[in-house]
Biopython code that builds the backbone (N, CA, C, O; Angstrom):
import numpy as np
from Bio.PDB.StructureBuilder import StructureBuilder

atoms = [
    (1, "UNK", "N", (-50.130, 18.552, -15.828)),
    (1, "UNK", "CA", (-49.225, 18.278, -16.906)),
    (1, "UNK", "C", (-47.794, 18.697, -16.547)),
    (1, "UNK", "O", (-46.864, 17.999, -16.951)),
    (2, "UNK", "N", (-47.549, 19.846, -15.778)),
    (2, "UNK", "CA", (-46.481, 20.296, -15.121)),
    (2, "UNK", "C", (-45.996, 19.405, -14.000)),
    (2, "UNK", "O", (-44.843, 19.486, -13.577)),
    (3, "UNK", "N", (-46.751, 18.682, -13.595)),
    (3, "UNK", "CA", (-45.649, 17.749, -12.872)),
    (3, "UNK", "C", (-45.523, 16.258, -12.851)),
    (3, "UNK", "O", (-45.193, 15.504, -11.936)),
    (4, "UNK", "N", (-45.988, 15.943, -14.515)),
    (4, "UNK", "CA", (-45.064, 14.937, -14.976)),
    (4, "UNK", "C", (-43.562, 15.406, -15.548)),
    (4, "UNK", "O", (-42.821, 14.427, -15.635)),
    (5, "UNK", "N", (-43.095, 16.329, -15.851)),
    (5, "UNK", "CA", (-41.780, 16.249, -16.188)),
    (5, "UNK", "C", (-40.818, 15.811, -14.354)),
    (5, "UNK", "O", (-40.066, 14.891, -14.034)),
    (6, "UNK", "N", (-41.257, 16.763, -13.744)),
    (6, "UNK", "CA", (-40.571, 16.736, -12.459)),
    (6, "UNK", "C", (-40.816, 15.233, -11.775)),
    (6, "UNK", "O", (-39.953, 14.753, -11.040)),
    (7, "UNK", "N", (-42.027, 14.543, -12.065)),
    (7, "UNK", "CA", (-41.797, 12.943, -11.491)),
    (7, "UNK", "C", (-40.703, 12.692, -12.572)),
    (7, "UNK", "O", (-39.525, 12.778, -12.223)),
    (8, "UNK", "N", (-40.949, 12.453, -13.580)),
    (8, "UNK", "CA", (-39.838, 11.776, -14.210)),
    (8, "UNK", "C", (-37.990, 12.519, -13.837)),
    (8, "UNK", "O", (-36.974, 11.855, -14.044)),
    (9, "UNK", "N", (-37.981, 13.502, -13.458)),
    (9, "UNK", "CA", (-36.587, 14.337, -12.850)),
    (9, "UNK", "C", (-36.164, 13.558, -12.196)),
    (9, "UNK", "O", (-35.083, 12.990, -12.347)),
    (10, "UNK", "N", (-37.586, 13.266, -10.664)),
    (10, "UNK", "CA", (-36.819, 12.713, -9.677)),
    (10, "UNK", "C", (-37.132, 11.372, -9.736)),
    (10, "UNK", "O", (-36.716, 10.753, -8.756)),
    (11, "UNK", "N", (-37.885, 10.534, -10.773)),
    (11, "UNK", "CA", (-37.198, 8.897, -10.902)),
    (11, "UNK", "C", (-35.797, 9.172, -12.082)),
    (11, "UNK", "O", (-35.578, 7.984, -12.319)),
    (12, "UNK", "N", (-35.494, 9.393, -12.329)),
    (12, "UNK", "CA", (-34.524, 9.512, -12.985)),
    (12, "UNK", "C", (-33.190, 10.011, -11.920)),
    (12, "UNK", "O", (-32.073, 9.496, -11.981)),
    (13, "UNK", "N", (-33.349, 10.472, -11.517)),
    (13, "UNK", "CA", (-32.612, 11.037, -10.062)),
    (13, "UNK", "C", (-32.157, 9.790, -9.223)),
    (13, "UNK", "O", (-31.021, 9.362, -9.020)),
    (14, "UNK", "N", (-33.682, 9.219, -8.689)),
    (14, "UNK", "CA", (-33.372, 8.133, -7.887)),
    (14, "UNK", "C", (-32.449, 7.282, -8.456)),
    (14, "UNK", "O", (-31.344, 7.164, -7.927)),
    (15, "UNK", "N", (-32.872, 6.374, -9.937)),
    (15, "UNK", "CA", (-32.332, 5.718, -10.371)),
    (15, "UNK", "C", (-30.828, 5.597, -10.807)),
    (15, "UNK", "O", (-30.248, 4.616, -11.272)),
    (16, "UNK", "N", (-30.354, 6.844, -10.534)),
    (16, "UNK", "CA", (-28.881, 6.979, -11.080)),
    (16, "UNK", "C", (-28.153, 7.132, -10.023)),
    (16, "UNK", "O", (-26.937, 7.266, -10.159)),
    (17, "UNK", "N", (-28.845, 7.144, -8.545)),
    (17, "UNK", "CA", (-27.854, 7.262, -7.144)),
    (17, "UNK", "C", (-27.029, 5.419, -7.446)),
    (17, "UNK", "O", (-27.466, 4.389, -7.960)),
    (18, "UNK", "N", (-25.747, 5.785, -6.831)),
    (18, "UNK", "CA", (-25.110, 4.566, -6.724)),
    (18, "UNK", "C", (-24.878, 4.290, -5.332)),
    (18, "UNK", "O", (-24.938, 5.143, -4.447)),
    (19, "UNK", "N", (-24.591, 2.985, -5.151)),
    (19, "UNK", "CA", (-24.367, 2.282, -3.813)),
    (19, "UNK", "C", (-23.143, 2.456, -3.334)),
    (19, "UNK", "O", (-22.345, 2.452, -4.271)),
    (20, "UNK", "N", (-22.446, 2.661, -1.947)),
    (20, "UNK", "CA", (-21.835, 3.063, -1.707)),
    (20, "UNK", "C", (-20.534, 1.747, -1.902)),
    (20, "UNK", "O", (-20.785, 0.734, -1.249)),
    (21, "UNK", "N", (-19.512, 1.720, -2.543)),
    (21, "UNK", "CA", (-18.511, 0.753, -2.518)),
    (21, "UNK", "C", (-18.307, 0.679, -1.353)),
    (21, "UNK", "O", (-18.506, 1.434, -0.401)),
    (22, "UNK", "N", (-17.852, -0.374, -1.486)),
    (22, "UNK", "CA", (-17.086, -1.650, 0.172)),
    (22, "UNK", "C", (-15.719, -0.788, -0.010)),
    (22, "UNK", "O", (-15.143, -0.580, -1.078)),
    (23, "UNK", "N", (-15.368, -0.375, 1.163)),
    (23, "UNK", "CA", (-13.887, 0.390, 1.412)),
    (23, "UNK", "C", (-12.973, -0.838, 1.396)),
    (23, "UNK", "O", (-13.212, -1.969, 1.821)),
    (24, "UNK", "N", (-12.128, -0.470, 0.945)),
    (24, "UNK", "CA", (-10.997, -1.174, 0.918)),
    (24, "UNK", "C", (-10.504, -2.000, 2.329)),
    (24, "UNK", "O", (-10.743, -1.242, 3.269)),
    (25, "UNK", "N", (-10.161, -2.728, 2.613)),
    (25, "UNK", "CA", (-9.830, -2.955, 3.758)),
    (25, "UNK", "C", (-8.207, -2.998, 4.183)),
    (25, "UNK", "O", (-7.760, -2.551, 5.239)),
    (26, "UNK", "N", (-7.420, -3.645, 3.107)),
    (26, "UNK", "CA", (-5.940, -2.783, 2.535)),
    (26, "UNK", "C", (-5.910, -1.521, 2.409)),
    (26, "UNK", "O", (-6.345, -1.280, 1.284)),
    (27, "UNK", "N", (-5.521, -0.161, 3.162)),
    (27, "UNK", "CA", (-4.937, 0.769, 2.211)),
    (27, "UNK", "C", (-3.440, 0.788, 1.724)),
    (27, "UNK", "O", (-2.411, 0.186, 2.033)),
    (28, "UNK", "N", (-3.837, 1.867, 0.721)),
    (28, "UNK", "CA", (-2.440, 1.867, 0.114)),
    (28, "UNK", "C", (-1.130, 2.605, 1.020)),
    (28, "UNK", "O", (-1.358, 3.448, 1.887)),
    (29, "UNK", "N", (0.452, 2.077, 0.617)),
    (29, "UNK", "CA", (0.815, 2.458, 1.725)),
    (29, "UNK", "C", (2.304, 3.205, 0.737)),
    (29, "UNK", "O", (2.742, 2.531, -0.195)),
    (30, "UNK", "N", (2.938, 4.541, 1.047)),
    (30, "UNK", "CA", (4.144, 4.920, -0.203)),
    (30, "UNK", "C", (4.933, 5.280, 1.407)),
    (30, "UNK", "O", (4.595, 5.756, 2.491)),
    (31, "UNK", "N", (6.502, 4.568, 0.586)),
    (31, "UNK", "CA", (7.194, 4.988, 1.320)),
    (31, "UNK", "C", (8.646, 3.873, 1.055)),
    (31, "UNK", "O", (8.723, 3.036, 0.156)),
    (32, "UNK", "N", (9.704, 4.163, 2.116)),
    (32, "UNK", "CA", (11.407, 3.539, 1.963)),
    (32, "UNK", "C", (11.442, 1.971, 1.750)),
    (32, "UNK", "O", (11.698, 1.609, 2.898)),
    (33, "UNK", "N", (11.375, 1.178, 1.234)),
    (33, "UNK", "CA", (11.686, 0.026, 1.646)),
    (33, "UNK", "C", (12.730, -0.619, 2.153)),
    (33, "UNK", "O", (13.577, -0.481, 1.270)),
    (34, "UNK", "N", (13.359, -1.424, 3.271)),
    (34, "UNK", "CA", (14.896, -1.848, 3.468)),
    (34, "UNK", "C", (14.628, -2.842, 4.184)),
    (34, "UNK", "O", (14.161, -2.759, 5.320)),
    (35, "UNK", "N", (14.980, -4.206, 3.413)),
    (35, "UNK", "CA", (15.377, -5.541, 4.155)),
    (35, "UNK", "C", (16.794, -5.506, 4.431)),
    (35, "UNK", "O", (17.612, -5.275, 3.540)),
    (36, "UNK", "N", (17.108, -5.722, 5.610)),
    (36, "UNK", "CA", (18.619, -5.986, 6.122)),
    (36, "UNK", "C", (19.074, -6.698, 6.939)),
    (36, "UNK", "O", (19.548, -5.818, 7.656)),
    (37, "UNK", "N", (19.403, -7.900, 7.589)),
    (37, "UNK", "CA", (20.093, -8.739, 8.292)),
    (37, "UNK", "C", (18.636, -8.775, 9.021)),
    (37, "UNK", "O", (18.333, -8.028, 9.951)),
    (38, "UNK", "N", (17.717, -9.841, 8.407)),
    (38, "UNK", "CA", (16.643, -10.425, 9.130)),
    (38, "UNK", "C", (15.281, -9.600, 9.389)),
    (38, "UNK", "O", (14.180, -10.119, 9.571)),
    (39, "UNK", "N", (15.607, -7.997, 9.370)),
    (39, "UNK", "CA", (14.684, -7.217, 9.514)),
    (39, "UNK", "C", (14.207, -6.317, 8.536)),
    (39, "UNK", "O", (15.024, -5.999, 7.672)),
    (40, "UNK", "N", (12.634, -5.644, 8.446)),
    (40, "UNK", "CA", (12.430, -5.203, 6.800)),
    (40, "UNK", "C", (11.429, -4.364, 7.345)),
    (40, "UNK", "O", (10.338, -4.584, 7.871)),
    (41, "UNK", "N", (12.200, -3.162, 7.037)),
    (41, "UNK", "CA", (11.265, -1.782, 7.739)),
    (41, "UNK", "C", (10.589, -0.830, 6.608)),
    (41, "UNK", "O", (11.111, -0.781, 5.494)),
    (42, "UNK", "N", (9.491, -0.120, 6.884)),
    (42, "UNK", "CA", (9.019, 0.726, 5.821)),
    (42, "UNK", "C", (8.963, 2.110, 6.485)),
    (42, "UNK", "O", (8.338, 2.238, 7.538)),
    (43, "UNK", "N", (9.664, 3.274, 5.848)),
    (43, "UNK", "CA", (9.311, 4.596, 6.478)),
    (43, "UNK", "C", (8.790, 5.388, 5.521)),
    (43, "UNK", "O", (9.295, 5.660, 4.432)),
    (44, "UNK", "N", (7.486, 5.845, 6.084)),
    (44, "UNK", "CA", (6.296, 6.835, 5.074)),
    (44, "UNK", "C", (6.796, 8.282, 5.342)),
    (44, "UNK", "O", (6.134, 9.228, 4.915)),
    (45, "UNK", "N", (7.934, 8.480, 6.028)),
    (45, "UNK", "CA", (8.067, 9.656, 6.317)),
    (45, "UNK", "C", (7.223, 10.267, 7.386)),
    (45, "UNK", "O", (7.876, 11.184, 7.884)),
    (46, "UNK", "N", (5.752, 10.125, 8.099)),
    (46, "UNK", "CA", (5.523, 10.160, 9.174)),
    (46, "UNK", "C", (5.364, 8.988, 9.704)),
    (46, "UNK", "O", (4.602, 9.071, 10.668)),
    (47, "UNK", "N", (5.751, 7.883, 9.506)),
    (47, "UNK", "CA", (5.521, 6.851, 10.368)),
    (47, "UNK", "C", (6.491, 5.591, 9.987)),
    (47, "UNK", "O", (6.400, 5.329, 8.788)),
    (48, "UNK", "N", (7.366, 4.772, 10.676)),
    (48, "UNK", "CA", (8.463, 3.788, 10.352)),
    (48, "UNK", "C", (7.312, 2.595, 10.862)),
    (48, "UNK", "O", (6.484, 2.877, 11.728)),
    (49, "UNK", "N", (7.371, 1.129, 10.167)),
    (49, "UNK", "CA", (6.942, 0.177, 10.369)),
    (49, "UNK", "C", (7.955, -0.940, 10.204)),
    (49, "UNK", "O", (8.896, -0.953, 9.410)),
    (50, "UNK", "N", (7.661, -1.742, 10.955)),
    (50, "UNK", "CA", (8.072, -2.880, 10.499)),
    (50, "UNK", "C", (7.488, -3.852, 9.950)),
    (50, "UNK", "O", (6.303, -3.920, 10.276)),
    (51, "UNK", "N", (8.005, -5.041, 8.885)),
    (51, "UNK", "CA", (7.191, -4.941, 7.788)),
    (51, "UNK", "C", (7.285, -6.537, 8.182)),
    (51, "UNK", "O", (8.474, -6.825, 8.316)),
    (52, "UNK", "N", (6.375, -7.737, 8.426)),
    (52, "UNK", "CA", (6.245, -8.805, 8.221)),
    (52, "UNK", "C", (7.032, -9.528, 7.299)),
    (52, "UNK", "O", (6.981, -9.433, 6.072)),
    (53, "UNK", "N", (7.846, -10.339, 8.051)),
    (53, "UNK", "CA", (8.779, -11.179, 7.045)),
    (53, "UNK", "C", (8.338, -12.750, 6.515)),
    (53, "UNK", "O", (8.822, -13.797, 6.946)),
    (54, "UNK", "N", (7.257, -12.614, 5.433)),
    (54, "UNK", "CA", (6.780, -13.683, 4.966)),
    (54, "UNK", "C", (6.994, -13.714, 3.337)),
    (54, "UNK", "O", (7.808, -12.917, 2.870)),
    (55, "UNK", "N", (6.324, -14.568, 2.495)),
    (55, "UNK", "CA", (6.138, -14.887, 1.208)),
    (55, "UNK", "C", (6.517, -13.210, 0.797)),
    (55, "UNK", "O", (7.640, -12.920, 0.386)),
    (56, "UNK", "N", (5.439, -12.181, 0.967)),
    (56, "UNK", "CA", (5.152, -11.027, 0.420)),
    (56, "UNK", "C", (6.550, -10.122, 0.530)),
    (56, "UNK", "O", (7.097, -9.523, -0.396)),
    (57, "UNK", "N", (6.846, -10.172, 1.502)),
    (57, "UNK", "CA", (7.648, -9.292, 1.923)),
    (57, "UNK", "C", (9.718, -9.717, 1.247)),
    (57, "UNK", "O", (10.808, -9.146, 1.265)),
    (58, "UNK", "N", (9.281, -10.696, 0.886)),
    (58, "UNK", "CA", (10.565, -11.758, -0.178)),
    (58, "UNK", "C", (9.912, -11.425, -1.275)),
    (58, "UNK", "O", (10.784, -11.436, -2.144)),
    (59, "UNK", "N", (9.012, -11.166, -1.715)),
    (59, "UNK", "CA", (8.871, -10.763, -3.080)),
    (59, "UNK", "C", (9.175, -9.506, -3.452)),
    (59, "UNK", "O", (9.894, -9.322, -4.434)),
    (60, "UNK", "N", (8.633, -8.393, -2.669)),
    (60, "UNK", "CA", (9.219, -7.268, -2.646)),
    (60, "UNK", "C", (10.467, -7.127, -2.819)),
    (60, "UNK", "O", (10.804, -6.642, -3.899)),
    (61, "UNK", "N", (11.757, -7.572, -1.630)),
    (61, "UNK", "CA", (12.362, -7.526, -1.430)),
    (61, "UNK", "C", (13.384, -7.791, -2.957)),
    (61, "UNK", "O", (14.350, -7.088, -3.252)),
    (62, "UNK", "N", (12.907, -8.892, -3.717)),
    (62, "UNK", "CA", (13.685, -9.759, -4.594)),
    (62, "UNK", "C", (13.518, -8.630, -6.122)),
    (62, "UNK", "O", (14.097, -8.858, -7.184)),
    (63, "UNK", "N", (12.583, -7.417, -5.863)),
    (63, "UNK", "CA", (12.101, -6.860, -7.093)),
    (63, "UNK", "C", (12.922, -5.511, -6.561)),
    (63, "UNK", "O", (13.147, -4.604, -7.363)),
    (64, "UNK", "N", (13.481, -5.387, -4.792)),
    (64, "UNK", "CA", (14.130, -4.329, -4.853)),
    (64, "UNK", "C", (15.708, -4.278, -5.564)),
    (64, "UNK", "O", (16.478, -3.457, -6.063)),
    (65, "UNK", "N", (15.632, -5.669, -5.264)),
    (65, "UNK", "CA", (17.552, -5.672, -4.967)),
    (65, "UNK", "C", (17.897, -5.492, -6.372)),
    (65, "UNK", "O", (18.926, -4.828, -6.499)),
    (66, "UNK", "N", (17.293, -5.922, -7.620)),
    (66, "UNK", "CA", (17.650, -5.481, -9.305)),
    (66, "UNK", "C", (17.903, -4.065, -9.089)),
    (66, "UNK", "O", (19.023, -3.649, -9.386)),
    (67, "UNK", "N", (16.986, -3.210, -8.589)),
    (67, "UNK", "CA", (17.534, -1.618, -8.882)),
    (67, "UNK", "C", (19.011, -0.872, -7.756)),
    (67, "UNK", "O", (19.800, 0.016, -8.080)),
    (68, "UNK", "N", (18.939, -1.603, -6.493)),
    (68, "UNK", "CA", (19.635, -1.231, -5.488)),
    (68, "UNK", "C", (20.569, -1.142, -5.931)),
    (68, "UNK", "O", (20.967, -1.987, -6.732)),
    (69, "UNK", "N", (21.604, 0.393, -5.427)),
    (69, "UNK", "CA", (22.438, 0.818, -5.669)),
    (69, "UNK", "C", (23.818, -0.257, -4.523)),
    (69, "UNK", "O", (24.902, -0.785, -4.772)),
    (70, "UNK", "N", (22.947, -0.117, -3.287)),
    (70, "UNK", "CA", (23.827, -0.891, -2.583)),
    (70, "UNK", "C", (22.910, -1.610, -1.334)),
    (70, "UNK", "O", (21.722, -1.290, -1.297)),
    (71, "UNK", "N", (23.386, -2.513, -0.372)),
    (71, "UNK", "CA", (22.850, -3.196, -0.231)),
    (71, "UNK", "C", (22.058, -2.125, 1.555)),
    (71, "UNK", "O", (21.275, -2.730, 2.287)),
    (72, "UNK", "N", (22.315, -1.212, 1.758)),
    (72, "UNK", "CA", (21.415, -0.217, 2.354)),
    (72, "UNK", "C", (20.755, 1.067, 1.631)),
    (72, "UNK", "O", (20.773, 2.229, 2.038)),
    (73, "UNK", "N", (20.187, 0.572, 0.487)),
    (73, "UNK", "CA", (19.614, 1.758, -0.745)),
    (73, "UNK", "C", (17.917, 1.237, 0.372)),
    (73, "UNK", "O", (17.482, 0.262, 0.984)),
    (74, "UNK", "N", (17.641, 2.230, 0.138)),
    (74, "UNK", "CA", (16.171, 2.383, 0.157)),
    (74, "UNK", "C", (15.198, 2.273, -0.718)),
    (74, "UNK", "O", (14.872, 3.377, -1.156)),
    (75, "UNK", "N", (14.632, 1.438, -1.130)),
    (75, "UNK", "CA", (13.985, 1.882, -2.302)),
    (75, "UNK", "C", (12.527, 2.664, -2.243)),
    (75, "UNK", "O", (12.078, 2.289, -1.160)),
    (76, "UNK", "N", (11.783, 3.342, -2.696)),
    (76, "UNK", "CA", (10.292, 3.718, -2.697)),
    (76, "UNK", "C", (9.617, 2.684, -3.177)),
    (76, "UNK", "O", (9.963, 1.903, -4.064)),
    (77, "UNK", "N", (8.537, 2.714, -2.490)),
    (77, "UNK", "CA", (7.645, 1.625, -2.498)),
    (77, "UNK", "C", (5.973, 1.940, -3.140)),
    (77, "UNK", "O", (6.087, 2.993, -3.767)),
    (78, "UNK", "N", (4.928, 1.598, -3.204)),
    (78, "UNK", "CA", (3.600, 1.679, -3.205)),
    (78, "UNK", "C", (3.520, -0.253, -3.058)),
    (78, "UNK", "O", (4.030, -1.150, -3.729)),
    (79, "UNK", "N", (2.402, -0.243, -1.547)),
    (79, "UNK", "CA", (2.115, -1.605, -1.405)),
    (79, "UNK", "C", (0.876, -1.438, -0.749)),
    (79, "UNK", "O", (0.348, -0.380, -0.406)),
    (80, "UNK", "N", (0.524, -2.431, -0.632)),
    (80, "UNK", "CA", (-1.040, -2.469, 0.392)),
    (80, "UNK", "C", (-0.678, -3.919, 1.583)),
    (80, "UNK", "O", (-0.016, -4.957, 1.580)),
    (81, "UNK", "N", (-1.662, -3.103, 2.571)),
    (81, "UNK", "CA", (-0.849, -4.055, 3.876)),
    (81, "UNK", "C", (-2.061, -4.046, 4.826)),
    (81, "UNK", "O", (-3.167, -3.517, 4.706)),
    (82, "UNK", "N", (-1.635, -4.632, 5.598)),
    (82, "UNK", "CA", (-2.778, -4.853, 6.893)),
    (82, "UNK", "C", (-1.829, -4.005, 7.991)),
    (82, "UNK", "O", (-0.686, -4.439, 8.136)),
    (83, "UNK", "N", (-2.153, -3.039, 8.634)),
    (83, "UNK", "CA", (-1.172, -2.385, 10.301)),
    (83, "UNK", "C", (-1.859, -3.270, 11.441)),
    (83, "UNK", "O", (-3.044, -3.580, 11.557)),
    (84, "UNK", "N", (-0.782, -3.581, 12.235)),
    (84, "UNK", "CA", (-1.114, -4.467, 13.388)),
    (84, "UNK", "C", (-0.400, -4.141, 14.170)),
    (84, "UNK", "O", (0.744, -3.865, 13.807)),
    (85, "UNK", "N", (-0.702, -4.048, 15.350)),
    (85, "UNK", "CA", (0.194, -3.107, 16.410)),
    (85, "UNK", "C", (0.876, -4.727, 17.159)),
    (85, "UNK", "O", (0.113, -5.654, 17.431)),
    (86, "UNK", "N", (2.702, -4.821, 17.446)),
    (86, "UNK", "CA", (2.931, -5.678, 17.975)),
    (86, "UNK", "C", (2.394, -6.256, 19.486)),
    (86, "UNK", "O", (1.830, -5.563, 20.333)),
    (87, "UNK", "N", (2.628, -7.310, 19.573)),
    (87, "UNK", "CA", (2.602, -7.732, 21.336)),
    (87, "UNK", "C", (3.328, -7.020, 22.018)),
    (87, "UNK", "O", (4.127, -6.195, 21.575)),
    (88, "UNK", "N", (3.061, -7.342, 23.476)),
    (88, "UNK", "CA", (4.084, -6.586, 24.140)),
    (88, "UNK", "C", (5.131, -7.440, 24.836)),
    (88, "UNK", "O", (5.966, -7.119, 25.681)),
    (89, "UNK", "N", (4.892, -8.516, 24.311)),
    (89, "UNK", "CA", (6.380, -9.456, 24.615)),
    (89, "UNK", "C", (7.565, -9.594, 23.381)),
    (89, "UNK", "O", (8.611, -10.225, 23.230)),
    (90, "UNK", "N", (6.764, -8.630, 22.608)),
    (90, "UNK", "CA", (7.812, -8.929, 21.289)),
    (90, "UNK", "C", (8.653, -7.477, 21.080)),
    (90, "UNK", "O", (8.368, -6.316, 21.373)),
    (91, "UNK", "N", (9.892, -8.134, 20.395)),
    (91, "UNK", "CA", (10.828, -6.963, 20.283)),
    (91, "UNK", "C", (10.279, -5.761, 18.586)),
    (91, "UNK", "O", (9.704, -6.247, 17.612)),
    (92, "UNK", "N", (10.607, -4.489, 18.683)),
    (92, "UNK", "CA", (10.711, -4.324, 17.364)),
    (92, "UNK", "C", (10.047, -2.781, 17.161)),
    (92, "UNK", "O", (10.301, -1.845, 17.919)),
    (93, "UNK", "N", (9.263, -2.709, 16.138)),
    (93, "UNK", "CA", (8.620, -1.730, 16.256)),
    (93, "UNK", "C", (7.696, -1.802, 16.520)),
    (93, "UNK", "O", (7.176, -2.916, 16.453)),
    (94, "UNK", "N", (6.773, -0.459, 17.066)),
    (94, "UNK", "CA", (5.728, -0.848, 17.455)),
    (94, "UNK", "C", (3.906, -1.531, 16.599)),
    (94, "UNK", "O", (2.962, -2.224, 16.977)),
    (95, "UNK", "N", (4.329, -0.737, 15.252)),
    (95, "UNK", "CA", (3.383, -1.083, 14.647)),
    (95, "UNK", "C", (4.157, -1.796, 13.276)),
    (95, "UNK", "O", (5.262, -1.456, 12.856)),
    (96, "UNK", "N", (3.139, -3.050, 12.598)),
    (96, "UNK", "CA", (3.795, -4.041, 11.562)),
    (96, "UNK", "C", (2.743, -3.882, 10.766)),
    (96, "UNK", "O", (1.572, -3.644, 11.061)),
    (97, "UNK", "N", (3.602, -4.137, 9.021)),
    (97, "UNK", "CA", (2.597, -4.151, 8.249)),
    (97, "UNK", "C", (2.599, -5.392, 7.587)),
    (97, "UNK", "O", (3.691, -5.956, 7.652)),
    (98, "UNK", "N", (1.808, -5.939, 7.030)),
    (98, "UNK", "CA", (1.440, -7.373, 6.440)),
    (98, "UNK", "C", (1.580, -7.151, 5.288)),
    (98, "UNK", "O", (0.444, -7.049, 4.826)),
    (99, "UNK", "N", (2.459, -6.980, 4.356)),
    (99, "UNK", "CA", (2.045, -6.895, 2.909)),
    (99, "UNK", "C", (0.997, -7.998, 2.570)),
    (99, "UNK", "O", (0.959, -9.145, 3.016)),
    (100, "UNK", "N", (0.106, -7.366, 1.632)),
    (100, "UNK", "CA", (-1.089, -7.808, 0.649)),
    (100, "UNK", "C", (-0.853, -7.392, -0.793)),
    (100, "UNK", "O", (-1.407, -8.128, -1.609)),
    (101, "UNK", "N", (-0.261, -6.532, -1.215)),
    (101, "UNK", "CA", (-0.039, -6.912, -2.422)),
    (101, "UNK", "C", (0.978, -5.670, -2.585)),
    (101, "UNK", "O", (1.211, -4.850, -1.697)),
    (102, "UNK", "N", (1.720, -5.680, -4.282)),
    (102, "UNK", "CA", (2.802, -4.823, -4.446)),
    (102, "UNK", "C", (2.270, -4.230, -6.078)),
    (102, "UNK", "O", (2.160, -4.725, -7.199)),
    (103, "UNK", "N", (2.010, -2.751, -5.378)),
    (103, "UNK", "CA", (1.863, -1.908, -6.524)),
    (103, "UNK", "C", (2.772, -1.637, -7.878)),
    (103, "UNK", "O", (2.691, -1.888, -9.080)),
    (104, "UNK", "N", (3.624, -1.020, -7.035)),
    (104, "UNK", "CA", (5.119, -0.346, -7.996)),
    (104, "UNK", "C", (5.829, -0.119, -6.720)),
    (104, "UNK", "O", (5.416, 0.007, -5.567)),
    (105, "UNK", "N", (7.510, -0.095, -7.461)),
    (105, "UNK", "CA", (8.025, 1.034, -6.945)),
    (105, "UNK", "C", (8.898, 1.811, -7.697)),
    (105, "UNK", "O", (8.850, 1.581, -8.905)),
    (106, "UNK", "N", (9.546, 2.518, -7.396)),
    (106, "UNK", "CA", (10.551, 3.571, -7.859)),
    (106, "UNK", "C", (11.530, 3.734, -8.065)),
    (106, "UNK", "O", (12.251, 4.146, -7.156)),
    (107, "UNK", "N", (12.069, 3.496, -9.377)),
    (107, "UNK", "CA", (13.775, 3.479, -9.252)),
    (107, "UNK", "C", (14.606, 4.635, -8.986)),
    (107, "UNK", "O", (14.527, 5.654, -9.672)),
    (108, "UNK", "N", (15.216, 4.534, -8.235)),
    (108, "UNK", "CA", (16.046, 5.670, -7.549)),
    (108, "UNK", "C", (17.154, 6.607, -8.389)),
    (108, "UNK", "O", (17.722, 7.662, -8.105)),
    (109, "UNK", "N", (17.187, 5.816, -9.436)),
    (109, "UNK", "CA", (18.382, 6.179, -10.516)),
    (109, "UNK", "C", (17.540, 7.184, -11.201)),
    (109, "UNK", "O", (17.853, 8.368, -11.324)),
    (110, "UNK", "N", (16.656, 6.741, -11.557)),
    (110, "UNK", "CA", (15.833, 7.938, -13.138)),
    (110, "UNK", "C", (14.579, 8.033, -12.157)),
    (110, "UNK", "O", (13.948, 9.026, -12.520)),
    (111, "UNK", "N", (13.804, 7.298, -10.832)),
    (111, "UNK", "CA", (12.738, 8.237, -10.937)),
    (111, "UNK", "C", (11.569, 7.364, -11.851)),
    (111, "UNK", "O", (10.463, 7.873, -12.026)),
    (112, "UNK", "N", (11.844, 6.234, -12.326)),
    (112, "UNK", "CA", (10.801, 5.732, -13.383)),
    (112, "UNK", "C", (9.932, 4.707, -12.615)),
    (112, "UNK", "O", (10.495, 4.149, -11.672)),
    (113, "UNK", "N", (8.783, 4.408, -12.846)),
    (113, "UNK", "CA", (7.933, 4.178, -12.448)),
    (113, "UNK", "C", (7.925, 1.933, -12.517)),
    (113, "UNK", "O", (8.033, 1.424, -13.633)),
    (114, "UNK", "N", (7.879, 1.601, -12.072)),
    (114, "UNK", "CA", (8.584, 0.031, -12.216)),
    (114, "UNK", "C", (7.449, -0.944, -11.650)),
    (114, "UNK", "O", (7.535, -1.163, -10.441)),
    (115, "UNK", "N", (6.294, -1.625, -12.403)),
    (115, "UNK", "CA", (5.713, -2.467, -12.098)),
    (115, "UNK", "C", (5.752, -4.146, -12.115)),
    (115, "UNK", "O", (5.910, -4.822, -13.132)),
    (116, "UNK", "N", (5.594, -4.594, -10.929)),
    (116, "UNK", "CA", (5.831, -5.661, -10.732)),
    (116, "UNK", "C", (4.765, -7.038, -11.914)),
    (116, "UNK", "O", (3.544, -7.129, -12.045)),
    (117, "UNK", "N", (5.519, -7.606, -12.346)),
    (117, "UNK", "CA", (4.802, -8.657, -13.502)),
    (117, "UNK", "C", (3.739, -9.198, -12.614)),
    (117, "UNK", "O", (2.941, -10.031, -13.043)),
]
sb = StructureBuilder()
sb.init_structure("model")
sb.init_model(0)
sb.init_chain("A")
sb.init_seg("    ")
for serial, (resi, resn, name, xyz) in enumerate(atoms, 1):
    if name == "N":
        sb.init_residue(resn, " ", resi, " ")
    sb.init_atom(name, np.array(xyz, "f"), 0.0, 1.0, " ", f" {name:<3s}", serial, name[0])
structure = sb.get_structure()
């Protein structure tokens, strides 16, 4: 009689383990944003990238320039990206990020928190 409570413990046990989620394959990435004469770099503070100049990276860009103080303001970022280390026939930095999508970023004036529609 004493060890029906304990089967039922450990089906009850079993039944409530969860499956392990699919990792992200984007991580998230915080840090400077600056498009400037053709080129669009991100610095996390340990690491500077250069940032793929496509669709994504014009969208960003178009949600920085409303807050920019001037046209070398930095803005803070939160984005998710793919890192891809360049060729070695190509100029630049060494590692690029792909934006995949745009979290928030940070307005530099107050500090307030600014999500993209």
């Amino acid at each position: 009689m004493r060890t029906l409570p304990f089967i039922l413990l450990i089906a009850f046990a079993a039944s409530c383990t969860q499956t392990p989620k699919k990792a992200d394959s984007n991580p998230q990435f915080y840090g400077e944003f600056l498009y400037f004469a053709d080129a669009a770099v991100l610095n996390t503070g340990t690491e500077i990238y250069g940032v793929i100049i496509d669709e994504k990276m014009h969208e960003l860009h178009d949600l920085c320039t409303t807050i920019k103080r001037d046209e070398y303001d930095m803005i803070p970022v939160y984005i998710k990206g793919k890192v891809e280390n360049k060729q070695p026939e190509e100029d630049g930095w060494d590692k690029r990020i792909k934006i995949t999508s745009i979290d928030s970023l940070v307005n530099p004036t107050d500090n307030s928190i600014l999500k993209p529609n």
